[in-house]
N, C-alpha and C positions, 0 to 999 in steps of 0.2 A: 612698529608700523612702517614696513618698508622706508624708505629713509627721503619721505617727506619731510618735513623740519616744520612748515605751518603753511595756511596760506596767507597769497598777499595781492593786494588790490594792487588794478593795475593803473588803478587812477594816482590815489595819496600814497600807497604803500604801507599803509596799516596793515599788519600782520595778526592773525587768527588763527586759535587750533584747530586741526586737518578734522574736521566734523563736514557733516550733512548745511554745506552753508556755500552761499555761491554771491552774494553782494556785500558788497561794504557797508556797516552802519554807519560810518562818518560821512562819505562820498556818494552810497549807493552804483559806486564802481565794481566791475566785474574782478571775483578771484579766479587766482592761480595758485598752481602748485609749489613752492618754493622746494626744493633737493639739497642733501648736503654732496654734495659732488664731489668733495672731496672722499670721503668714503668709499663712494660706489666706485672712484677710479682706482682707489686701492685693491680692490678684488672682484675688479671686471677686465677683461681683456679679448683681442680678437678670439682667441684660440677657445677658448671660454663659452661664448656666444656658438659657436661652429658647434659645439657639441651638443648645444641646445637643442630641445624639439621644433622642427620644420612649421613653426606657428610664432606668432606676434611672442609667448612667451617666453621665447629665446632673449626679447631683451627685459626681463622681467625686473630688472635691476635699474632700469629705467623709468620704470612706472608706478603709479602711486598706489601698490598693492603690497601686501603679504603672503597671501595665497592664492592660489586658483582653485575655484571651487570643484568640485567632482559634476559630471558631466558637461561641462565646458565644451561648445563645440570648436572644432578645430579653425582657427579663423589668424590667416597671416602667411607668408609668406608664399604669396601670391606672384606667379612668373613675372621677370622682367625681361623681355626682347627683342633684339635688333629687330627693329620694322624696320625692314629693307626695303622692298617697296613701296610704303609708303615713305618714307623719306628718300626715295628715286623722285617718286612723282611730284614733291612738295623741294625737289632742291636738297637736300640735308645730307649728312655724308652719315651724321652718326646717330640716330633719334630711334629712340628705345620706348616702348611701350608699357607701365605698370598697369596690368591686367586685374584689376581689383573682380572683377564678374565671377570669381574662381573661389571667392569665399561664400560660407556656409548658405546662406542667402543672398546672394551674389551682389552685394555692393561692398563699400569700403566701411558701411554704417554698422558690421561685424566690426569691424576694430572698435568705435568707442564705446559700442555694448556691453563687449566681453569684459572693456576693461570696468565700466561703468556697473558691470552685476555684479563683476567680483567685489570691486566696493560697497556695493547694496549690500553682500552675503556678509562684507567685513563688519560694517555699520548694524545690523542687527534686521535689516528688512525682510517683509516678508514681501511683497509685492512692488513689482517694478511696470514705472507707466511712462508714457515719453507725449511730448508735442510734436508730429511729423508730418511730413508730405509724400511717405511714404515709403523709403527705402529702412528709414529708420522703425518705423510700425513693423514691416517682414522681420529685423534683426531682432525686434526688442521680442515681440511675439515668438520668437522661434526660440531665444535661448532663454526666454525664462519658463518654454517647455521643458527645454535640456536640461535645464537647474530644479524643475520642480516647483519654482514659484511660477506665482499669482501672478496677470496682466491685464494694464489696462492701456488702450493705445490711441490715440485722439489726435485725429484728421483731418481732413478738409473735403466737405463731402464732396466736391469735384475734381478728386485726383481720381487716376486710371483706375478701373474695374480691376484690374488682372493683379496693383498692390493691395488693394483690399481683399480680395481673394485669398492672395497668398502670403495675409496678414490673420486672417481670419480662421486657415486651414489648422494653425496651430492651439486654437481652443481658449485663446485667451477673448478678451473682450474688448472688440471697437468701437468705437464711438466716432460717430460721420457726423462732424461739426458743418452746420449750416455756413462760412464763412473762412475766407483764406486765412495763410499760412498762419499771417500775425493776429489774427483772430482767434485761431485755436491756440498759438503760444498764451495770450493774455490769459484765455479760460485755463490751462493749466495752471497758469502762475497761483490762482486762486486755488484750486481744487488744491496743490502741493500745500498751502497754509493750511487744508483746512482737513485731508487726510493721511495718516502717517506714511505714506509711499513714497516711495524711491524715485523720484521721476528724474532718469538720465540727464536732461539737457536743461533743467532745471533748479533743483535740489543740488544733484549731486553732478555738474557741469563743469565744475572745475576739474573734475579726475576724469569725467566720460571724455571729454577735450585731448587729456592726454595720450588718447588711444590712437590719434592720429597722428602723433610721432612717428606710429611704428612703420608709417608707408617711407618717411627717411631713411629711418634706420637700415631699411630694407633696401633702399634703393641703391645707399654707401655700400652697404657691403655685397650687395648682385654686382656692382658692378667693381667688385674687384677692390673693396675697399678705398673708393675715391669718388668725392662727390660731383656731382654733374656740372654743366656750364651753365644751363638753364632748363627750367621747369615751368613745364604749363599747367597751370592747376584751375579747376571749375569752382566756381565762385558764387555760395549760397549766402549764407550766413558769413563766411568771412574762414571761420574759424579751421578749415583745413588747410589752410594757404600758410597763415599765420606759425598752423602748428607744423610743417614741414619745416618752415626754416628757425623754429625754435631746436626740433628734430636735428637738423645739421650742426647748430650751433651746439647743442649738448654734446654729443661724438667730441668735436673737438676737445670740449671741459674735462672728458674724461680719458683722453689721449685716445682713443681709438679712432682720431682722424688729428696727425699729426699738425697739421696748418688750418688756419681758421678757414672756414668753405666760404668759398668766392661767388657759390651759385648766384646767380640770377632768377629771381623767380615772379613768372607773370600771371598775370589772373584775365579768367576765360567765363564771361557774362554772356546772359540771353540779349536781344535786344527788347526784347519784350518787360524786363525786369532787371536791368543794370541799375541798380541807384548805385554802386560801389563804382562802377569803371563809368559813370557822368559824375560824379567826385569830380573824380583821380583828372578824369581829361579837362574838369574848368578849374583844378586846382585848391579844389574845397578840402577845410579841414572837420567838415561834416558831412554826414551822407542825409541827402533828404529821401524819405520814404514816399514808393511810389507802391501803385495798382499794378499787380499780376498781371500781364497777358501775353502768356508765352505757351507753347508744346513740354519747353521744359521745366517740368513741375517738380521736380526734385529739389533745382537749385531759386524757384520760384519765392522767394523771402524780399518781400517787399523794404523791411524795417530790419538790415543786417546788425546782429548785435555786435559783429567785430567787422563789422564795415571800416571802420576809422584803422584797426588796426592791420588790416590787412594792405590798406594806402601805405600805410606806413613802412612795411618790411618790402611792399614792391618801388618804393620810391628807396628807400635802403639798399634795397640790391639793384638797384639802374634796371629796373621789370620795367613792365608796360601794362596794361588793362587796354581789352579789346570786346567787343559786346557783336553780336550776329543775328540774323534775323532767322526766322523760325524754316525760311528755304536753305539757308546756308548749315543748319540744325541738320536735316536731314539727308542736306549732300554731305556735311561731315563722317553721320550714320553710315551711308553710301560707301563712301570713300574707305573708311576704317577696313567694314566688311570684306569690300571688291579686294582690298591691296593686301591684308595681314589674318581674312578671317575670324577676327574678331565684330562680332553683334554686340554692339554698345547701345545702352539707355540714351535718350535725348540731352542728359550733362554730357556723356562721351562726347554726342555730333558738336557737343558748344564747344568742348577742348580740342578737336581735332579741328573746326571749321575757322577755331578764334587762333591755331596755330598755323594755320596756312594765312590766315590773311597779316598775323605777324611776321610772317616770312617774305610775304608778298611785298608789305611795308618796312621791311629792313631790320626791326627788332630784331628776331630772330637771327643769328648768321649761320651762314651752311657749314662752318667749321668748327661748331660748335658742339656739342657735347648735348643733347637734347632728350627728356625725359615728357611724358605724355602720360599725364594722369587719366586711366579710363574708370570709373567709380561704382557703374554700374553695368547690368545685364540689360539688352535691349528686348529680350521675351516680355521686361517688366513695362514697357511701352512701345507694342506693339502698332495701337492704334496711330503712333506718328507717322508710320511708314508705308502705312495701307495705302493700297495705291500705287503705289510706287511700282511693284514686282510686276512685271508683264515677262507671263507662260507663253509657248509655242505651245499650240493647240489642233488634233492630229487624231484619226482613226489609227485604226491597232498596223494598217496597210504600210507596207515602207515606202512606196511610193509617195505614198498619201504623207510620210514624216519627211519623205524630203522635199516634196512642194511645200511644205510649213518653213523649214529651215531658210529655203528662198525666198520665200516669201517676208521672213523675216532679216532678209541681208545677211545671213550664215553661212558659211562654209565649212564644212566640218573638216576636213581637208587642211584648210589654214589653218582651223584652232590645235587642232592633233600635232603640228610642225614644232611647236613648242609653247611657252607658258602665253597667256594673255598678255597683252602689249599693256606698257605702264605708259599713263599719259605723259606726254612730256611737261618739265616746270613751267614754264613759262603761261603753258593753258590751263595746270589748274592752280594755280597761285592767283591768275587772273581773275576768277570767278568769287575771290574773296577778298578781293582788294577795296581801300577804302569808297563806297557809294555815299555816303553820303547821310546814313542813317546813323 
């Protein structure tokens, strides 16, 4: 069994064999996967990895599997690139984008699936069902087509049309729960006692978790084998923040990052739904659960179950927690597009809007080494940006398209001279600085 060793709570540290089991019976603390890492550094190495397939399963040595199932879709290694101009216009010398939109159902929620079915397939399951808010419902639903199981996916009957759609496309079965995120978490908790399934972020949560290593993994070696200065990561539940800087801290255990990583890593909240980064700013070592009411419903988790522990590795690495309002959401959206061509989901607008206003307020430094977690595809909420796009509108006459153009302050003249002008720092760093919310 891949070289898991057992799991272990991360409250008392009571250790349990690597089964279908996710709390502690003494504590009712959350498990983990424990590794013999000494092993895996015996016969893992950079050169090793490099020859691996162009997919999360290249560090397969690092995750708590044996096999990969047959149909598997291809889910991982996802571009990372110098956003130049976005880090002109936000100040930054060196801020690099992890493009998550490029996996199989375009968020990052392909990673703990893949990893999360191959465990289902190991464990003896025939049906895999999850608690989501939607990016998770598309990946579960899609690869246990590709796998040939059974699904069942369970919602919040007020997330966006366009994830249930294309939750739904895949032939499995939804379920649109009357009641947010932590409403539909509880009903699963139940349903997993009471029928034999696989439920990802439930049951089998301790391994599905691990699949979010792989956006580290990935990120250490894009860029050349050496980890970043700092990292902005979107902050739902807790647990992808967490497991990034687990992610770097493993690398070094196994010598494939000679010095322990230094990174910094900060977490990027709605304001509509921060109970993690209102913690983090009055210094609590509890997160109090608050009411949803945010555009961004992805990372919309009112009751974070690794709330606490995500305080903890960004107060670890000297990070920061910064939360935005749902205008600031969509100038991020805005901003992403205009400067690198990338169309993010409304977590992108939180990461890119919650990383200008750290830049604005000094966290951030321009000399720093800067990594930009984008986790989703923005087709998947569309409805946040309606509105926004204003057309030049014009009979087939040229005349008639160049009175539109003027009309709209265009010159097509100017724009043809060279690229679109990047805002200067200073104007849009300002639009993100701290108000007050």
């Amino acid at each position: 069994m891949a070289d898991v060793k057992a799991l272990r709570c991360r409250e008392c540290g009571a250790e349990y064999e690597a089964g279908a089991l996710y709390a502690c019976e003494w504590c009712f603390g959350p498990l983990e996967c424990v590794y013999d890492y000494g092993h895996i550094a015996d016969r893992i190495d950079r050169a090793a990895i490099e020859r691996g397939p162009a997919s999360l399963w290249r560090y397969k040595a690092l995750l708590p599997v044996s096999t990969v199932p047959g149909g598997a879709l291809h889910t991982g290694f996802t571009p990372l690139f110098r956003a130049r101009r976005l880090g002109a216009e936000l100040g930054l010398r060196e801020l690099y984008v992890k493009d998550d939109t490029r996996n199989p159902t375009n968020s990052f929620k392909d990673r703990v699936t893949s990893v999360a079915l191959a465990k289902a397939v190991e464990l003896g399951f025939g049906t895999i069902a999850c608690a989501s808010t939607g990016n998770l419902a598309n990946a579960v639903a899609g690869h246990a087509a590709s796998a040939g199981l059974q699904s069942f996916v369970f919602v919040p009957a007020s997330i966006e049309q366009a994830k249930i759609t294309a939750t739904g496309i895949f032939g499995g079965t939804v379920v649109a729960v009357d009641g947010n995120y932590d409403d539909v978490n509880r009903l699963c908790a139940e349903v997993a006692g009471t029928h034999p399934w696989a439920f990802v972020n439930v049951n089998l949560r301790p391994y599905y978790s691990e699949g979010s290593k792989s956006l580290a993994f990935e990120t250490v070696e894009q860029l050349g084998w050496r980890a970043p200065d700092h990292c902005i990561v979107p902050v739902g539940s807790g647990s992808l923040l967490t497991k990034i800087k687990k992610g770097l801290d493993e690398l070094h255990k196994v010598w494939l990052l000679e010095e322990q990583p230094q990174t910094r890593i900060s977490g990027a909240q709605a304001a509509g739904c921060a109970p993690v980064a209102h913690a983090w700013e009055q210094g609590w070592d509890i997160v109090k659960p608050v009411r949803p009411e945010t555009i961004a419903k992805s990372i919309a988790i009112g009751d974070p179950a690794d709330g606490v522990y995500a305080i903890d590795v960004v107060n670890e690495t000297g990070g920061a927690f910064a939360s935005v309002t749902d205008d600031e959401i969509v100038e991020g959206i805005k901003m992403l597009a205009r400067t690198e061509g990338v169309f993010a989901e409304t977590a992108g607008g939180v990461t890119v809007a919650t990383l200008a206003k750290l830049v604005a307020d000094g966290v951030v430094r321009s000399d720093e080494c800067v990594v930009a977690y984008i986790t989703g595809h923005g087709l998947k909420t569309l409805d946040a940006v309606q509105g926004e796009i204003e057309t030049v509108k014009t009979t087939p006459r040229l005349e008639d398209f160049t009175a539109a153009l003027e009309a709209h302050g265009i010159d097509p003249r100017a724009e043809a001279a060279g690229r679109a002008p990047v805002m200067p720092f200073a104007s849009a760093a300002s639009r993100f600085a701290e108000n007050g919310d």
